[in-house]
C-alpha positions in Angstrom: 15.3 24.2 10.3 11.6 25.2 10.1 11.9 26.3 6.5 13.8 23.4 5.7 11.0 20.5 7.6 8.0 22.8 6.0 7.7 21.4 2.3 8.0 17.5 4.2 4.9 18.5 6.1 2.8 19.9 3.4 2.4 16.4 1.6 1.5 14.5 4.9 -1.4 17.4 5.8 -2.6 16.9 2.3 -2.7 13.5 2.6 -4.8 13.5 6.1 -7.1 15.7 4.7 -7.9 13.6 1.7 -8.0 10.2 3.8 -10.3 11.5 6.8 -12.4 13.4 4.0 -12.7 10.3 2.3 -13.3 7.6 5.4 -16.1 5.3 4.1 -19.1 4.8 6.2 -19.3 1.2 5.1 -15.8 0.5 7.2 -14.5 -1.7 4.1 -15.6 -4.8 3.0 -16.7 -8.3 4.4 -13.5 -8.8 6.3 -13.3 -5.4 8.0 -16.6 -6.6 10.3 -15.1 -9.7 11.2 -11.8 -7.7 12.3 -14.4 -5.6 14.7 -16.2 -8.5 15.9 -12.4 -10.4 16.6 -10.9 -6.7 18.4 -14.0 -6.7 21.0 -13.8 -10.2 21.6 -10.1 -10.8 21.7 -10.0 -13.5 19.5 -7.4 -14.4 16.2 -9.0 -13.9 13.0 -9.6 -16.9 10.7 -7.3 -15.7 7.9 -3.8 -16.8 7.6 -2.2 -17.6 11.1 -4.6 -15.3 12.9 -3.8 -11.7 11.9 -2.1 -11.5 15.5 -0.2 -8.1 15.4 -3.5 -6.4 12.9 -6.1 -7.4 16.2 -3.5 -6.8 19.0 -2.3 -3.2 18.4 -6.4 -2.2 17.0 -7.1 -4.1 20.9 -4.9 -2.3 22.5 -6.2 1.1 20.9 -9.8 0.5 21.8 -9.7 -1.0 25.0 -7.2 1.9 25.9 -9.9 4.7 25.0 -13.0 2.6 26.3 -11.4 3.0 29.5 -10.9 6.4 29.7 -13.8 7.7 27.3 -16.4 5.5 28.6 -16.8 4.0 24.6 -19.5 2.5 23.3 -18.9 -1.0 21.2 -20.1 1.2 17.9 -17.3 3.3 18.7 -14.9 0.8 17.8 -16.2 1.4 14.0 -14.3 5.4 14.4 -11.6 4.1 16.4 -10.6 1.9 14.2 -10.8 3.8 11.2 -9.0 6.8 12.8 -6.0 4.5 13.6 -5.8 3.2 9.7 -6.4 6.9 8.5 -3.3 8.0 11.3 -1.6 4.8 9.6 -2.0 6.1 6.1 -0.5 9.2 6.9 2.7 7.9 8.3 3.0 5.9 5.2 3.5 8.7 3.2 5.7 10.5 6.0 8.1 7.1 6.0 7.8 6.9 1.9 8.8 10.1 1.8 11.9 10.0 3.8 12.8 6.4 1.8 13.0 7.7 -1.5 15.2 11.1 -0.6 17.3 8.1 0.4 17.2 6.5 -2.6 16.3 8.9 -5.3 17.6 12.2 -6.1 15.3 15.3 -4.8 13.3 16.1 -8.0 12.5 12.5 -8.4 11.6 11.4 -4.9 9.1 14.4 -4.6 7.8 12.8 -7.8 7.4 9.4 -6.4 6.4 11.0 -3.0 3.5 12.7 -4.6 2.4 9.9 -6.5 2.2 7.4 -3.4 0.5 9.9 -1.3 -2.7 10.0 -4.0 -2.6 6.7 -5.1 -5.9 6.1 -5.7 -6.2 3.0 -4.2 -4.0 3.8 -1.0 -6.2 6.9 -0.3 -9.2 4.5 -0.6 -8.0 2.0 1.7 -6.8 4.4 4.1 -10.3 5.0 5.0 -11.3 1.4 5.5 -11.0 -1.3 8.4 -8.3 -3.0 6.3 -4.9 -4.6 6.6 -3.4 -3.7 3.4 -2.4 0.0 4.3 -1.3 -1.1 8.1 0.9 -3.7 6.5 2.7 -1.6 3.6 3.4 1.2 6.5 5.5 -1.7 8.6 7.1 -2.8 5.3 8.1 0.8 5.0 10.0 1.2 8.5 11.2 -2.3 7.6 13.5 -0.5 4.2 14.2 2.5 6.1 15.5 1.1 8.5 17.9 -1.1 6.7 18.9 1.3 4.0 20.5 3.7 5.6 22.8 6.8 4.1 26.5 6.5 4.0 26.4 2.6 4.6 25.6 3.1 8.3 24.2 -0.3 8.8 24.8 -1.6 12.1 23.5 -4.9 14.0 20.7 -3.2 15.4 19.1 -1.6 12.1 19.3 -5.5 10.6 17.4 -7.0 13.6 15.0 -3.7 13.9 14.0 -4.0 10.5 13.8 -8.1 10.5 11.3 -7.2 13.8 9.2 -4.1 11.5 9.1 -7.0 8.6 7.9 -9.6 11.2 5.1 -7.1 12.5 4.1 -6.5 8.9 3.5 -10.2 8.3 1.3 -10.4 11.5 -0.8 -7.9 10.3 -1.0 -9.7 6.5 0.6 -12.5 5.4 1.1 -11.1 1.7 3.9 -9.3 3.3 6.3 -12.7 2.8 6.0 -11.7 -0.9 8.1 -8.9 -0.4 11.0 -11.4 1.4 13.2 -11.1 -2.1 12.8 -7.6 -1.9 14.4 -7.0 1.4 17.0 -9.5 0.7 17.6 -7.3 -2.5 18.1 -4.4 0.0 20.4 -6.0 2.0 22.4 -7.1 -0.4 22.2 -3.8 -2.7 22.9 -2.0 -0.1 26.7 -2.2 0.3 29.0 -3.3 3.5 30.7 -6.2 4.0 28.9 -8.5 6.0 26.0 -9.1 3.9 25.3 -12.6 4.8 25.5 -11.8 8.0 23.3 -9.1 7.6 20.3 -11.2 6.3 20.8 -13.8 8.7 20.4 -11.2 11.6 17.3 -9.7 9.4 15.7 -13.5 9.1 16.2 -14.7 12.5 14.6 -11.3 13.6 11.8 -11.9 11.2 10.9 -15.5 11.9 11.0 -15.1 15.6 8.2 -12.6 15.4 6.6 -14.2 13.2 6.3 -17.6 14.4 6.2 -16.4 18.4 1.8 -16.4 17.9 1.8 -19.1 15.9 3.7 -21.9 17.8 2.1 -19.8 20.8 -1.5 -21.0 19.1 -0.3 -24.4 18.4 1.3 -25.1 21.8 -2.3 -23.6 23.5 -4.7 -25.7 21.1 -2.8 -28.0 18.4 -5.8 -30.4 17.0 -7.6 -27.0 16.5 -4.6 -24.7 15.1 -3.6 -27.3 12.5 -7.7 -28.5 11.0 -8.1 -24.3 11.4 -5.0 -23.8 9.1 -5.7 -26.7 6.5 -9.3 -25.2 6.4 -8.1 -21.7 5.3 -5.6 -23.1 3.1 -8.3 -25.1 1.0 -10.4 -21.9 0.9 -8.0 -19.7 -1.1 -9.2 -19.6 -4.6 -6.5 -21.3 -6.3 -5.9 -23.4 -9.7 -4.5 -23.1 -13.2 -7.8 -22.6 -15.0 -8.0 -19.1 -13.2 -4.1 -18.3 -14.2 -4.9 -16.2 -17.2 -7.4 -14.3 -15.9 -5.6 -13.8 -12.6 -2.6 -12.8 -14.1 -4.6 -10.0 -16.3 -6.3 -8.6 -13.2 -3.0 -8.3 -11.7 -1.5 -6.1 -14.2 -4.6 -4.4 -14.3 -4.5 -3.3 -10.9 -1.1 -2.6 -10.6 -1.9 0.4 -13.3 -5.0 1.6 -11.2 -2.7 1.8 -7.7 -1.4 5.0 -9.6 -2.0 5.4 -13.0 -1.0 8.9 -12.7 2.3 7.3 -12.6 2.2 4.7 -15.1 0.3 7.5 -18.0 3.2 9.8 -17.0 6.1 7.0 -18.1 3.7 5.7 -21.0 3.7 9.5 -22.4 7.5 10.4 -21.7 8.2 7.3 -23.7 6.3 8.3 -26.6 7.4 11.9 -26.1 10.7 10.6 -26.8 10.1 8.2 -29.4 8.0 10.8 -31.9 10.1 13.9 -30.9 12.0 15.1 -33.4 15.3 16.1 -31.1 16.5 11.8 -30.4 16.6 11.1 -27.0 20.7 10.7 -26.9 20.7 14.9 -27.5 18.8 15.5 -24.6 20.8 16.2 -21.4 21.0 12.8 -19.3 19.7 12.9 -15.8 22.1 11.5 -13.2 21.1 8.1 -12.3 19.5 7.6 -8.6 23.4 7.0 -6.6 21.4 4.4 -4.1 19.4 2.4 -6.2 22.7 -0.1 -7.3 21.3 -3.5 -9.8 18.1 -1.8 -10.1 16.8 -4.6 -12.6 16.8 -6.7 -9.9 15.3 -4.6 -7.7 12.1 -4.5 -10.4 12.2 -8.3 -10.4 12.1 -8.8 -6.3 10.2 -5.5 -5.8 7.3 -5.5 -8.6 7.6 -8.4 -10.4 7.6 -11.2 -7.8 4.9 -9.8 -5.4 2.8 -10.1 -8.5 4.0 -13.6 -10.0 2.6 -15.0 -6.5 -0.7 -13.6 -6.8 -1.4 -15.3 -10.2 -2.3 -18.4 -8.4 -5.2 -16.8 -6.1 -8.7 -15.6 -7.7 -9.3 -13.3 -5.4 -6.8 -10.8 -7.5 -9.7 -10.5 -9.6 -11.7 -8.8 -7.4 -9.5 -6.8 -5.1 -7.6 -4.1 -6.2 -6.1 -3.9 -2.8 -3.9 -6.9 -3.4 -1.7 -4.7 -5.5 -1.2 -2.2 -3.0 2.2 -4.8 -2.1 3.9 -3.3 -5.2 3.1 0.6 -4.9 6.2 1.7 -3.5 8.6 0.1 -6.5 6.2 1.3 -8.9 6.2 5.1 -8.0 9.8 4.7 -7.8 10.1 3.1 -11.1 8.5 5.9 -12.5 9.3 7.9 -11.6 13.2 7.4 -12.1 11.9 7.0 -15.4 10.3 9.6 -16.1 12.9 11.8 -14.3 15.4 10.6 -16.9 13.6 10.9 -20.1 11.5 14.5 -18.8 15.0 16.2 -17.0 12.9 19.8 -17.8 11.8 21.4 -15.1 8.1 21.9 -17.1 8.6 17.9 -17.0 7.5 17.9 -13.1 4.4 20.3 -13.5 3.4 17.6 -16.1 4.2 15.2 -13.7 2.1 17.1 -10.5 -0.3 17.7 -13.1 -0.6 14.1 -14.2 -1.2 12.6 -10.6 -3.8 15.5 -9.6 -6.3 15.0 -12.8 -5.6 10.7 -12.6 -6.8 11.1 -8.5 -9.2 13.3 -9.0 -11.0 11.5 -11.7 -10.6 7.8 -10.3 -12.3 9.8 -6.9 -15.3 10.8 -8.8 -15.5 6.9 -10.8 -15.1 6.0 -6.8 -18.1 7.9 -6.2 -21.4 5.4 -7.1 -19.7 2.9 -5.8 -19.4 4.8 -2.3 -23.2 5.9 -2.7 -24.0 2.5 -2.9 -22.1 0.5 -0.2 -23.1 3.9 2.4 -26.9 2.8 1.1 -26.5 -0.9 2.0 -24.7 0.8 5.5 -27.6 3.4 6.4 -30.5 0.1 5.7 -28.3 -2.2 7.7 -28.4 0.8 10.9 -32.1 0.8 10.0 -32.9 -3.0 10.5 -30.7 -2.5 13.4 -32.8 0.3 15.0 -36.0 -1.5 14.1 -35.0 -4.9 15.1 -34.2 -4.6 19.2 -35.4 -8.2 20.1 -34.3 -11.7 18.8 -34.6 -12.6 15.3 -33.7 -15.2 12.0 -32.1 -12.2 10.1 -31.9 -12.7 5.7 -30.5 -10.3 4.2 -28.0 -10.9 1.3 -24.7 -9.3 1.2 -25.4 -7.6 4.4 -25.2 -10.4 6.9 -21.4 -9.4 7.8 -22.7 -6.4 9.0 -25.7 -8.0 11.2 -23.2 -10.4 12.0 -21.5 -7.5 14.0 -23.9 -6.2 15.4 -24.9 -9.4 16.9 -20.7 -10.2 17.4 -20.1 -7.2 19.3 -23.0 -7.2 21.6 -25.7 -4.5 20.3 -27.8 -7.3 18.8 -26.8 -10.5 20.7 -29.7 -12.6 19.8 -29.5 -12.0 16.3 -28.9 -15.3 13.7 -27.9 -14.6 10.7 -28.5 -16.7 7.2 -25.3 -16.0 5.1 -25.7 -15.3 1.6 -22.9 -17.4 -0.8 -20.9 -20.1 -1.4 -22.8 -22.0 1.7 -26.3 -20.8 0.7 -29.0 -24.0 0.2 -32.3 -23.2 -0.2 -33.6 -26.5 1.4 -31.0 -25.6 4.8 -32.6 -22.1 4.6 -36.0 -23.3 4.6 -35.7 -25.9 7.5 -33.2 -23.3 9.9 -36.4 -20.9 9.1 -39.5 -23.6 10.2 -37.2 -24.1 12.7 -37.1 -20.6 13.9 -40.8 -20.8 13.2 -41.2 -23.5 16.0 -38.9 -21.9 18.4 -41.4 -19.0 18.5 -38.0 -16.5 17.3 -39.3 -13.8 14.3 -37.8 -14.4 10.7 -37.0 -11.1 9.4 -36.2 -10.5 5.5 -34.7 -7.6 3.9 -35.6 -6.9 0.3 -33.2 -4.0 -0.3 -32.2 -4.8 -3.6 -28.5 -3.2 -3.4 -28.2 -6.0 -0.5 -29.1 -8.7 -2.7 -26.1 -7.4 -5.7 -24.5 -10.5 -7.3 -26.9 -13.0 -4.7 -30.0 -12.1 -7.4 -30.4 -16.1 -7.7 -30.5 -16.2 -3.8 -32.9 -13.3 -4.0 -35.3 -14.9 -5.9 -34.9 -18.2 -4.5 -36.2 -16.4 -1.0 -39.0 -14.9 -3.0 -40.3 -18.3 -4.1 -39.5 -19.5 -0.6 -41.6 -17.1 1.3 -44.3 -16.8 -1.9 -47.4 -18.1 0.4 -46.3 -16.4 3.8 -47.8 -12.7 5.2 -45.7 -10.4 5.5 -45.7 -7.6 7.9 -43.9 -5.1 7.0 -41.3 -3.3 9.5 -39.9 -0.7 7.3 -38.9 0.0 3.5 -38.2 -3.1 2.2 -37.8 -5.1 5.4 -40.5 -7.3 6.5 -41.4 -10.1 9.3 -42.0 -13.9 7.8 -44.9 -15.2 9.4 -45.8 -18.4 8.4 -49.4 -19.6 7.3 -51.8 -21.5 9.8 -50.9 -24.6 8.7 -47.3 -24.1 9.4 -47.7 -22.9 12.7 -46.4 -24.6 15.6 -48.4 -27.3 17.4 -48.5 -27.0 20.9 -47.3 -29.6 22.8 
């Protein structure tokens, strides 16, 4: 038994030391502050309908070991993390155990090894995100419901309707994968198939919808003006469907291009080499993958048709991480049939390490950068006790925090982008002026990447003011004698 559980356990170490190694000291991106600042103050998160199962289980985990380790809020940033790392590990644990259902053994240790080092996945497994939280429920979701021997029984369907539920409460892009599991229920044999996905949808939309009518029951006027103004928010429209749809397959190579290089060079392999591909011994098709065409249209292709309508594909890899799973597998069924030599899976291994290890060290800058804009942000934190007008550029989410979750409560923040005007910035600062609070602006220049117009429209701004300065490019606003305050 212990021999037998000892090569399952090596890929899942591997794995946890590569995602705590690689925890980024930035947390994420924008979103992952507002997640902290929405765990220690209980509240829904303004993306899709709340993010209700995301929040509840990280508020359950911090305010769990507050109590009993006498936490600090900055705490919450490790707690947090740890629980998406723990997260990221157990996806590979429950993609592991999925495709020795579905592939045979050579190939799902392929398409194992691949998902563990996707690139992307091992990123995101070290940030406050939802992606990696969501693709794990997905995961119990399918193991659940394809089980060996056609073992279904009532309780898998509803279990894995509940898993799929959970996983939409943590990110709504999970609904993109609905064909999918209708695929599996369907591909998966029996003979109550219908009834199968109707336990498996009733499951699904009860937990889905429970927080949701919960919300609008509690607070309808604000639920429904809260949804319409998220809806209008998501970058949307035809002009953006070329380029969207470009990004998409872009990033669906760079979740694990290991992968995709492998298949891409097996084809060629096969094409040029001189012995035709009909003389080679055939590889026994995977036994549980049955219409696997339509598995590549519900699994792959769908989750990406639906994000060529949203502009934010083009600047979030992440959003691909929905279709990781059916691409390993697709590869590595692929490649399994046109490589059946056993030098084909050293290639393979081989493939995946030197693809991970060079998209880690292309990683690298971009880390440097963002734990930069981190360390200046604990700086202004540290030199900032008291009140202040904070303007900093791209790091106001993290001020924002800090004043959110109660280490800087008398912060206010001026938020660099699409709601920046330089005439609003000038009168909320002469009215900070007058209130007698400190304005306090932040020069770092990685803070200020992509806001340079902002940047210099502060400079112009503040042109005739003194400065004092408080640290390396971080000074007080004071305004000139004839701007000061009259008494009254």
């Amino acid at each position: 038994m212990r021999r037998s559980l000892l090569p399952h356990l090596i890929l899942p170490v591997v794995a946890f030391y590569l995602y705590i190694t690689g925890c980024a000291p930035f947390l994420g991106q924008w979103d992952s502050f507002d997640y902290l600042k929405q765990i220690v103050s209980h509240q829904f998160s303004d993306l899709g309908i709340g993010r209700p199962v995301y929040l509840g289980y990280n508020i359950v985990l911090w305010e769990s070991l507050r109590s009993i380790f006498h936490l600090r809020p900055l705490h919450l940033e490790f707690v947090a993390m740890a629980g998406t790392v723990l997260l990221g590990v157990l996806g590979v644990v429950l993609f592991q155990r999925f495709s020795c259902r579905i592939l045979p053994g050579p190939a799902a240790a392929m398409a194992a090894l691949a998902f563990a080092i996707s690139p992307v996945y091992a990123i995101y497994s070290g940030f406050i995100m939802t992606e990696v939280p969501m693709l794990v429920a997905l995961l119990a979701a399918a193991l659940l419901l394809w089980k060996p021997g056609r073992r279904h029984t009532l309780w898998s369907d509803i279990a894995g309707g509940i898993f799929f539920g959970l996983a939409v409460g943590i990110r709504e892009q999970a609904l993109t994968l609905g064909a999918a599991f209708l695929w599996i229920l369907f591909a998966r044999g029996g003979s109550s198939r219908f009834r199968a996905a109707l336990r498996f949808g009733i499951a699904a939309a009860a937990v889905i919808l429970a927080p949701a009518i919960g919300w609008y029951l509690f607070d309808p006027a604000g639920f429904v003006e809260r949804t319409r103004t998220w809806l209008h928010a998501i970058p949307t429209g035809s002009v953006q469907f070329r380029n969207n749809m470009e990004a998409s397959l872009l990033f669906t190579f760079l979740v694990c291009p290991g992968a995709w290089l492998a298949v891409a060079g097996a084809g060629v392999r096969g094409i040029f080499s001189r012995k035709r591909l009909d003389s080679v011994p055939p590889v026994a098709p995977a036994p549980g993958i049955p219409h696997p065409v339509w598995g590549v249209v519900c699994c792959l292709v769908l989750p990406l048709a639906v994000l060529w309508r949203d502009a934010d594909i083009q600047m979030h890899p992440r959003y691909t991480l929905i279709v990781l799973p059916a691409s390993v597998i697709l590869c590595s069924s692929l490649f399994r049939r046109w490589v059946p030599l056993r030098r084909g899976l050293a290639a393979w291994a081989i493939v995946q390490v030197v693809l991970f290890g060079a998209a880690m060290a292309a990683f690298a800058q971009y880390r440097q950068t963002q734990t930069a804009k981190m360390e200046f942000a604990r700086l202004m934190r540290e030199s900032i006790p008291g009140p202040g007008l904070m303007i900093a550029g791209n790091l106001s989410p993290v001020l924002d925090y800090y004043r959110g979750i109660g280490v800087r409560p008398k912060w206010q923040i001026v938020w660099s982008g699409w709601d920046w005007n330089v005439a609003a910035v000038e009168a909320r600062v002469t009215e900070a002026w007058n209130s007698h609070v400190p304005v306090y602006w932040s020069t770092e220049p990685r803070g200020w990447s992509y806001f340079e117009r902002e940047l210099l429209e502060a400079h112009f701004m503040f042109e005739g003011c003194r400065k004092e300065q408080i640290a390396p490019h971080l000074f007080r606003v004071l305004p000139l004698p004839d701007r000061l305050p009259r008494p009254d």
